[in-house]
C-alpha positions in Angstrom: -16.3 -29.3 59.0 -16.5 -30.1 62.7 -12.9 -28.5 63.5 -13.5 -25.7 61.3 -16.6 -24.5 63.2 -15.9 -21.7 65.5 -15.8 -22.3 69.0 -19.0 -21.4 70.6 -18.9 -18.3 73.1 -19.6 -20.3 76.6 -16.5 -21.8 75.6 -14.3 -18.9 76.3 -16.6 -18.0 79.4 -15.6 -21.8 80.4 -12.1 -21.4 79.5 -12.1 -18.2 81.9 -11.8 -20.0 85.0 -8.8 -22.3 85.0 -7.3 -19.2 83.2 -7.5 -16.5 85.7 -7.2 -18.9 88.7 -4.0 -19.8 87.4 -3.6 -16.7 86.3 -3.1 -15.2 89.6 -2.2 -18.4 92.0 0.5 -19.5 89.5 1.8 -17.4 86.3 1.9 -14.3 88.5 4.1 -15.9 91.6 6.1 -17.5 88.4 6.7 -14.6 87.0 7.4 -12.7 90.5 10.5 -15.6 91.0 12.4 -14.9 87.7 12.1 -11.2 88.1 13.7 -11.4 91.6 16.2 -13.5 90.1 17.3 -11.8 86.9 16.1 -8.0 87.4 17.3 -5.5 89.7 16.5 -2.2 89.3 14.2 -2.6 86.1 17.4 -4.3 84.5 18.9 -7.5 83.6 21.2 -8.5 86.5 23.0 -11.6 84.8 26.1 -11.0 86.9 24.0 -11.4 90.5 22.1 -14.6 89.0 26.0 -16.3 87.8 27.4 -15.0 91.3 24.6 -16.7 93.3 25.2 -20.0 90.6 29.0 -19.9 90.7 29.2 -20.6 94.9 30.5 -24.1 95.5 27.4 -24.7 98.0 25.5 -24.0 94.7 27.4 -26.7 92.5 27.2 -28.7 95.6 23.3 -29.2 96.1 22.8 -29.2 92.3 25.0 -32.2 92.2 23.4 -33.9 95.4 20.2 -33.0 93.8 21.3 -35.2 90.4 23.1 -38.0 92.3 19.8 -38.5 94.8 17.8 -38.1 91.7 19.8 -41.3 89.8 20.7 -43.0 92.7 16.8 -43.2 93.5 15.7 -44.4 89.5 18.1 -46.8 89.7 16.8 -48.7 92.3 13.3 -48.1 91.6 13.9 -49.8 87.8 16.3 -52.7 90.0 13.7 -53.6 92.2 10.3 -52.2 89.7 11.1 -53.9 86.6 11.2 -57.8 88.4 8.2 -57.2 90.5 6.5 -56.0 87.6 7.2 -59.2 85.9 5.8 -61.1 89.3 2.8 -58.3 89.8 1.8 -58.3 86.1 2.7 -60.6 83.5 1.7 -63.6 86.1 -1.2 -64.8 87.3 -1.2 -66.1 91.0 -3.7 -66.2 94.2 -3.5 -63.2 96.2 -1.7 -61.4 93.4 -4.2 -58.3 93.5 -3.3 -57.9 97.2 -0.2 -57.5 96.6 -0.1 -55.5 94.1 -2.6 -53.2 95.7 0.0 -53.0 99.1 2.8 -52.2 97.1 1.2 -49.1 95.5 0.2 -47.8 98.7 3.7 -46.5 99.4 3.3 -43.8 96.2 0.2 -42.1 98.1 1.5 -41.8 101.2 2.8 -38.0 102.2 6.6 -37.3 101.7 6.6 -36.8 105.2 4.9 -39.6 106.3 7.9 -41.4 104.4 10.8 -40.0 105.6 9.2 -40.1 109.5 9.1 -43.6 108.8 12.8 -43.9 107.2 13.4 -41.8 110.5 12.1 -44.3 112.7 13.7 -47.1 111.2 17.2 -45.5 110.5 17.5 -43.6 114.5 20.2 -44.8 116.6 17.0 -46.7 118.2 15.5 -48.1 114.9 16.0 -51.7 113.6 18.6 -50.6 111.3 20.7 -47.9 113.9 23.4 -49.7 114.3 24.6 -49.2 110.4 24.5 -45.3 111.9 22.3 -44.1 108.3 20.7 -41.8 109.4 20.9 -38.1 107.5 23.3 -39.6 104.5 22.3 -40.2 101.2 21.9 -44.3 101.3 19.2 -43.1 103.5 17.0 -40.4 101.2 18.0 -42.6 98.1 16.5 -45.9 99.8 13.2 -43.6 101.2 13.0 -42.5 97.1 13.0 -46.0 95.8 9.9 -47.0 98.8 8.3 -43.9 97.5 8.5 -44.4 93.6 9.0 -48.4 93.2 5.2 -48.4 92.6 5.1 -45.9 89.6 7.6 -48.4 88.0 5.4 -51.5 89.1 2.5 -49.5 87.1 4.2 -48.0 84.1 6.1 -51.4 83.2 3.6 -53.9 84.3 0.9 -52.5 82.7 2.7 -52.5 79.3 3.9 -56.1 80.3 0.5 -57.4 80.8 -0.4 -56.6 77.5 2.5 -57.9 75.2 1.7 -60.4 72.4 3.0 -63.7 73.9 3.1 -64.9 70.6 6.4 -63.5 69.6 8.7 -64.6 72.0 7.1 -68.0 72.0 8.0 -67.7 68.0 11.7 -66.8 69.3 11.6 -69.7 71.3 10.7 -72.0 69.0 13.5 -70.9 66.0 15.4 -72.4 69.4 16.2 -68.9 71.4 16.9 -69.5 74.8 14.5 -67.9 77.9 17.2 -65.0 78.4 18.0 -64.7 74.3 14.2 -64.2 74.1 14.0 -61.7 77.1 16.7 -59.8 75.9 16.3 -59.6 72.1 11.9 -59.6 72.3 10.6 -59.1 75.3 13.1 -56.2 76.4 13.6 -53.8 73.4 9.2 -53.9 73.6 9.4 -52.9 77.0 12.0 -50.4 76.8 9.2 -47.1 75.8 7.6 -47.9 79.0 11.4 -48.9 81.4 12.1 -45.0 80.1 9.1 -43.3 80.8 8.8 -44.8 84.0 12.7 -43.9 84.4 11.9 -40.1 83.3 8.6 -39.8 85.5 10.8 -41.0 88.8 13.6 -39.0 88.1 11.5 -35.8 88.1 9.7 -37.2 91.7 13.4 -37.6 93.1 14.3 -34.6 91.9 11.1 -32.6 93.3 11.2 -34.7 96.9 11.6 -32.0 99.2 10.2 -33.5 102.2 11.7 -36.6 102.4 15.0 -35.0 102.0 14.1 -32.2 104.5 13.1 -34.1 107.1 15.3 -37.2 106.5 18.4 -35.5 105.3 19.2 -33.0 108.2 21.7 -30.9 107.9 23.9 -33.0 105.7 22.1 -33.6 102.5 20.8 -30.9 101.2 18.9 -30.4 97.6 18.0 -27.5 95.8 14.0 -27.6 96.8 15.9 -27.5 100.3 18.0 -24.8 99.7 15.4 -22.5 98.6 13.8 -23.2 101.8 17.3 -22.7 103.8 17.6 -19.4 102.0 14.3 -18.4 102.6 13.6 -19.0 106.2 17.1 -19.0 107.4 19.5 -16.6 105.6 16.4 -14.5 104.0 18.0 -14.0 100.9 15.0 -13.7 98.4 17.6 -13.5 95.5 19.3 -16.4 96.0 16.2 -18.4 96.7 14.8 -17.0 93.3 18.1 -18.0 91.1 17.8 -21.5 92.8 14.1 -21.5 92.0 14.9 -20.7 88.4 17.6 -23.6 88.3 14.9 -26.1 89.5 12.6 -24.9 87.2 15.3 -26.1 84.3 16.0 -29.1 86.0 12.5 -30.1 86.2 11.9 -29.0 82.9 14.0 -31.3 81.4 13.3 -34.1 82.8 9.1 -33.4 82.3 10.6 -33.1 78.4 12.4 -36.7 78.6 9.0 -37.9 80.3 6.6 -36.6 77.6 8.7 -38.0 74.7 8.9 -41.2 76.7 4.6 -41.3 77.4 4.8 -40.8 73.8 6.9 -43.5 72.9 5.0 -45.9 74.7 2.0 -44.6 73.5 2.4 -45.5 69.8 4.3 -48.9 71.0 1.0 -49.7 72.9 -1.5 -48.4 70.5 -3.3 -50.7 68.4 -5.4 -53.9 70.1 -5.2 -54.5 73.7 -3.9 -58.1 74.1 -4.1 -60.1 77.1 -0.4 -61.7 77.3 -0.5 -62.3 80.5 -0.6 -66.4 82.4 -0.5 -68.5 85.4 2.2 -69.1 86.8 4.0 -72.4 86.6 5.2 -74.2 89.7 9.4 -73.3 87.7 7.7 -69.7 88.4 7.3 -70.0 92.4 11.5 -69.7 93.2 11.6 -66.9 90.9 8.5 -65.0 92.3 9.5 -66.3 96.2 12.7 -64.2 95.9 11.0 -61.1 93.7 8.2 -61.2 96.6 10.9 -60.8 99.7 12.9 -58.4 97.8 9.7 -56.1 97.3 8.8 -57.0 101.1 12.1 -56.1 102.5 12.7 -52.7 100.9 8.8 -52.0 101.8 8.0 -53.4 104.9 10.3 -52.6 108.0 9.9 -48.8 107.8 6.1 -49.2 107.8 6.3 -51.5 110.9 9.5 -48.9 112.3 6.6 -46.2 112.1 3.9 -47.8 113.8 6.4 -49.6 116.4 8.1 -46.0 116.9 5.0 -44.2 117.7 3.6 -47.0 120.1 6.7 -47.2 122.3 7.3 -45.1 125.5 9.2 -44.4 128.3 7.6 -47.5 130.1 7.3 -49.9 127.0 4.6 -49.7 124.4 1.1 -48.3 124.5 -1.3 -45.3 123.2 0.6 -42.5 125.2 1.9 -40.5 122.2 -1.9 -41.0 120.2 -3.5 -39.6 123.2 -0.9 -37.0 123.4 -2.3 -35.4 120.1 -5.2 -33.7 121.7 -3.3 -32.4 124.2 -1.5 -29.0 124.0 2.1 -29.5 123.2 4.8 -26.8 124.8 3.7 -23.4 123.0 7.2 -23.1 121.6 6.7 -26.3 119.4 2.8 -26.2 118.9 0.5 -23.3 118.9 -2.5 -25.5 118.8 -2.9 -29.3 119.7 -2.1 -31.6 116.9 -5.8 -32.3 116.4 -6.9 -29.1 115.1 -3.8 -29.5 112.7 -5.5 -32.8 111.6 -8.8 -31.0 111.1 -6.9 -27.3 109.5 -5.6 -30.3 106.9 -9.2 -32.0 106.1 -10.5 -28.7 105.6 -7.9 -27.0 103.2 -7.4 -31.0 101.5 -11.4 -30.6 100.9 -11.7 -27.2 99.4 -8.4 -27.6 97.3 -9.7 -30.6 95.7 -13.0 -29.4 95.6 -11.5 -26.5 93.5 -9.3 -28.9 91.5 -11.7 -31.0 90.2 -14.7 -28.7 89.6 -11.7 -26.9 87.0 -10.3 -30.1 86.2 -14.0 -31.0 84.6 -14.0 -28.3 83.0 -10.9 -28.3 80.8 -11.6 -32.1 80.3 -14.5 -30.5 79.0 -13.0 -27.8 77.1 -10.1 -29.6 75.5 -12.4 -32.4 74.5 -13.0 -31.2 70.8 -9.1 -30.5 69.8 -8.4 -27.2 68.4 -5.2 -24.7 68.6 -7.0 -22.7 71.6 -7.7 -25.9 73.4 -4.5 -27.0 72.8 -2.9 -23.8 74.1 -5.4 -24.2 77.2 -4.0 -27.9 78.1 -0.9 -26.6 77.9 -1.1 -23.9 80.4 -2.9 -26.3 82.8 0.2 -28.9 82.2 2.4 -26.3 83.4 2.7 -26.4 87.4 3.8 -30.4 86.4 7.0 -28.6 85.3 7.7 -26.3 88.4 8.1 -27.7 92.2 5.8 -27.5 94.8 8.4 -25.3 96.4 8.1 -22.6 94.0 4.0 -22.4 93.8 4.8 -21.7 97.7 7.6 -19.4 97.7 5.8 -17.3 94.4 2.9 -17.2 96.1 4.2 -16.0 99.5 6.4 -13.1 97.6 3.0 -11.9 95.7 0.4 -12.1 97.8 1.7 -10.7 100.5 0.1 -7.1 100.2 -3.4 -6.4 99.5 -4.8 -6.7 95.7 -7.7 -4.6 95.0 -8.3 -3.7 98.5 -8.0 -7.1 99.8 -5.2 -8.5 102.0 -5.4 -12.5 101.2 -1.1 -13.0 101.9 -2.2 -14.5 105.4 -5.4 -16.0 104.9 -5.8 -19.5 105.7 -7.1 -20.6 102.3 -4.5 -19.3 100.4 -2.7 -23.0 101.7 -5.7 -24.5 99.8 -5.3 -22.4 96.6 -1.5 -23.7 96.3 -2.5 -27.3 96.8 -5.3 -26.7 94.5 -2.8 -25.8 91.8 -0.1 -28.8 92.4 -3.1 -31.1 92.3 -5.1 -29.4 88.9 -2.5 -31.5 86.2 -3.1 -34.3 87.8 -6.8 -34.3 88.1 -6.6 -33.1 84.1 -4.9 -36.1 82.9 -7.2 -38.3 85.0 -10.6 -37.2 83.2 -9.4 -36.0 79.9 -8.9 -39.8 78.6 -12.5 -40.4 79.7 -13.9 -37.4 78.3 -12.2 -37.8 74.9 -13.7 -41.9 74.8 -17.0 -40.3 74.7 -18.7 -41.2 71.4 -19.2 -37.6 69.6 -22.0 -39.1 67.4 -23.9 -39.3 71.2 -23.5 -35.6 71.5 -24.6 -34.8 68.1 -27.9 -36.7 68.7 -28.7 -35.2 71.7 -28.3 -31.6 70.4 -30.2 -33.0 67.5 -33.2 -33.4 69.9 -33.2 -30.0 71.0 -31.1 -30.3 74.1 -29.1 -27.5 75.2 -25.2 -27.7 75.6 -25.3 -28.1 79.7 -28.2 -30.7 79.3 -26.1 -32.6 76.3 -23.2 -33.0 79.2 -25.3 -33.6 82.6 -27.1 -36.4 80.3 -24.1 -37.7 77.8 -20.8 -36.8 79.5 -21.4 -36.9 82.7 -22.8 -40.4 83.3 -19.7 -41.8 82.4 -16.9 -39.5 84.0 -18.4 -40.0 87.3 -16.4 -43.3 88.6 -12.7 -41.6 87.0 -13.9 -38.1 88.3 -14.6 -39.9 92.2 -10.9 -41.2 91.6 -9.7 -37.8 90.4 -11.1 -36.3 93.4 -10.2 -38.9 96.1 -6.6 -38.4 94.0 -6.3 -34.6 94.6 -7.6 -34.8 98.6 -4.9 -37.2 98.9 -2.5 -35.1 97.3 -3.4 -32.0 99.4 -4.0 -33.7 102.0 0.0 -34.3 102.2 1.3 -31.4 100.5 4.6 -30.3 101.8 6.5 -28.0 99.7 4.6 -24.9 98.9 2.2 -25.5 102.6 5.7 -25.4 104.3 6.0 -21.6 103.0 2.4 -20.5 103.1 1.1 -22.5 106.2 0.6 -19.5 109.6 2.2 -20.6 112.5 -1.3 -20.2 114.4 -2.8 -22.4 111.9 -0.4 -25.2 110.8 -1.5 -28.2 108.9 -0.6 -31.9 109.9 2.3 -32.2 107.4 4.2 -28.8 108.6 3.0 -30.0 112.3 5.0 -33.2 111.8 7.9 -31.4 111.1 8.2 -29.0 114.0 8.0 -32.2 116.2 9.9 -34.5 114.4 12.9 -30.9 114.9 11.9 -30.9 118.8 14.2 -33.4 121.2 12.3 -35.4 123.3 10.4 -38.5 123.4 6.9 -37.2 123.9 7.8 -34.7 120.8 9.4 -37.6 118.4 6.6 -40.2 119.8 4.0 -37.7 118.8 5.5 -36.5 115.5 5.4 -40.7 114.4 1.5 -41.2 115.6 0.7 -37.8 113.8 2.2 -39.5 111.0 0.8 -42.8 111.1 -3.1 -41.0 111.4 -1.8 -39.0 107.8 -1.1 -42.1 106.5 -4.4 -43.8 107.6 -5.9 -40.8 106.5 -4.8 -40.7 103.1 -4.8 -44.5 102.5 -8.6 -44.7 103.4 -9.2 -41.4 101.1 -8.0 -43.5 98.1 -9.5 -46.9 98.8 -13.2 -44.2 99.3 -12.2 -42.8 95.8 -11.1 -46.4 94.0 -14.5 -48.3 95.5 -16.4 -45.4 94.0 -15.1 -45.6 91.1 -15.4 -49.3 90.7 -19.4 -49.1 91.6 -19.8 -46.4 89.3 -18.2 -48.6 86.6 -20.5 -51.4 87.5 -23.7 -49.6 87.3 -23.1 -48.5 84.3 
């Protein structure tokens, strides 16, 4: 009876928001790519779209893009799936330090990553004398520092929880420790190796800073192609028939994902078991060399960084830190890097301001299942399928005249708007597990007593999505807060952010420029490390209050 009742009226006011801000920040700069890259003249124009695909520097980046995209998974699950074993399954001293270190690679900004693969790879770096720098050993090893932790997570948490029982049943019918690995213990673990396999291929394939910035001008992907197109050659068409070819590429591999998620889903489902235990002094070699493994792919380019943007002409000191609230050379920097840092703060805080105030309120909406919710979710899901690069790029070909009498193509906040939109997903799959826990039977009573639907949520919903709606929040600063992709396209040159202001210095020659481009980069990362360690100690006081 409860899914047949129609869907109340506020629910389609509700549903208006996230619709018509989507609507026009998203569907319509969508839209606007494919018809630049299959219509000309009101008709089809296959041949133009096949010419633009058939160049060999087309086949060329698409294959980069896959190679990178491998090469990167591969390493991640090489160096994930042991240190999830070490992180997770085992139970040591100091092993939530750890395991909270290694994550903190994953919310660090793309740039901030390759700036400190930079740093560590130059001619002057630790590792310059291997001569790395711009090939693809270098972006593949910066994608497996950036995405090693979503394997630790997906892998370890379903590792944590396997029933012990079994393999010590295998063991006993005489199995050896490997037998027992490989004939238990893997084939369970395999949903959650392949979704964390599908979930990192799409990041590597969608990485267009650290390939931008770390690649040069010999690597090149198809994210970095549209941009080359764009702002170099200015061919819209070609940038639109590469944008459409992304869009496929990163639809497939968010179509592996979901199946994956799903797969692990029902593996997982059922009672949550404890199978983790202490670890045994036969344990320590095993976790020694897991440990130094983890430490040496993680380690030097975060010390690079911070070494790199300490040193100067006359040895080491705070030159390049005090340089950022000077006034660089006009030609690199309109502004001092400062007001970049604060342009970033402010467009990170109304974006995921925006992002979670919608976010709430299609957790809310697709709460109580139903074809329209269902229809909603999916519509929200959708920027998770299309790169960063081509929010910015749809957004910067429709918005650029004025709509309804107002010209928004250059206003500042548009650069908020497209972060808001790469964040939204995320925030969505963050609170929607929370607000479908929530007992329905407490709803029903409280309507019951006479309380209205807003007052049934402040007093019944609300209390309990606090702590994962701080997280969701601190989440999507974070994410904005780095955003490189669509800002790169939308960001005005009088008003850049601290991501696109790396760049331009990290492109200058110079030591003051390169010196100032790493401390800009190590205050991002400060910046977005402390934003997520605000949002996760929120959360956790929330969840002990209640």
């Amino acid at each position: 009876m409860l899914r047949r009742r129609p869907l109340h009226p506020a629910w389609w006011a509700l549903a208006l928001a996230p619709v018509a801000f989507l609507g026009l920040f998203f569907l319509w700069p969508l839209l606007t790519i494919l018809g630049r890259g299959l219509v000309v003249d009101g008709h089809l124009d296959v041949a133009g779209a096949w010419e633009v695909l058939s160049e060999p520097r087309t086949g060329k980046v698409v294959a980069t893009t896959i190679w990178l995209a491998v090469l990167g998974t591969t390493g991640s699950l090489l160096l994930g799936v042991p240190a999830a074993y070490a992180l997770f399954r085992l139970r040591w001293r100091g092993q939530k330090v750890v395991r909270a270190l290694a994550t903190v690679p994953f919310v660090l900004p793309t740039v901030v990553v390759a700036a400190a693969f930079s740093a560590l790879l130059r001619p002057s770096g630790l590792l310059g004398h291997f001569s790395l720098d711009q090939s693809l050993a270098a972006v593949a090893a910066a994608l497996v520092f950036y995405n090693v932790a979503v394997v630790l997570r997906v892998v370890g948490g379903t590792w944590a929880g396997l029933d012990p029982s079994t393999v010590a049943a295998a063991r006993v019918l005489g199995a050896s420790r490997w037998r027992a690995f490989r004939e238990v213990t893997l084939p369970a673990l395999m949903p959650a190796v392949a979704s964390a396999a599908a979930i990192v291929f799409l990041f590597c394939a969608t990485s267009f800073g650290v390939v931008l910035v770390l690649g040069g001008t010999r690597v090149s992907t198809v994210e970095t192609e549209i941009y080359l197109q764009v702002n170099q050659f200015l061919d819209l068409r070609a940038a639109a028939v590469l944008s459409i070819l992304q869009l496929l590429i990163v639809g497939l591999a968010l179509w592996v994902a979901d199946r994956a998620r799903k797969r692990r889903e029902r593996a997982t489902s059922g009672r949550r078991l404890d199978g983790t235990r202490a670890a045994r002094r036969r344990d320590l070699p095993v976790v020694a060399m897991i440990l130094v493994a983890l430490g040496l792919v993680l380690l030097p380019p975060l010390y690079a960084l911070v070494e790199r943007s300490l040193r100067t002409a006359s040895g080491h000191g705070f030159d390049h830190y005090a340089a950022l609230f000077q006034q660089p050379g006009r030609s690199i920097l309109p502004v001092p890097v400062w007001e970049a840092a604060v342009n970033s703060l402010v467009t990170a805080a109304l974006a995921a301001a925006v992002a979670t105030v919608l976010g709430i309120v299609v957790a809310h909406l697709v709460t109580h299942r139903s074809r329209r919710s269902a229809l909603l979710d999916t519509l929200v899901m959708l920027p998770l399928g299309v790169s960063a690069v081509m929010v910015g790029l749809g957004m910067l070909l429709t918005l650029n005249r004025p709509i309804f009498g107002v010209n928004i193509g250059g206003s500042w906040w548009l650069v908020a708007a497209a972060q808001a939109v790469v964040a939204l997903p995320l925030v969505v799959r963050s609170i929607v597990p929370t607000a479908r826990a929530v007992d329905p039977r407490l709803r029903m009573a409280a309507s019951s007593l006479g309380a209205s639907p807003w007052r049934v949520w402040r007093a019944v919903d609300w209390p309990l999505l606090r702590g994962t709606t701080g997280l969701a929040l601190g989440f999507a600063f974070a994410i904005a807060l780095g955003e490189f992709g669509a800002t790169s396209f939308l960001a005005r040159p009088d008003r850049p952010t601290l991501p696109t202001a790396i760049y331009r210095l990290l492109g200058r020659p110079g030591l003051e420029n390169i010196g100032m481009a790493f401390a800009a980069s190590v205050v991002l990362a400060i910046m977005t490390a402390s934003v997520m360690m605000a949002s996760e100690r929120m959360r956790t006081q929330v969840g002990a209050d209640l």
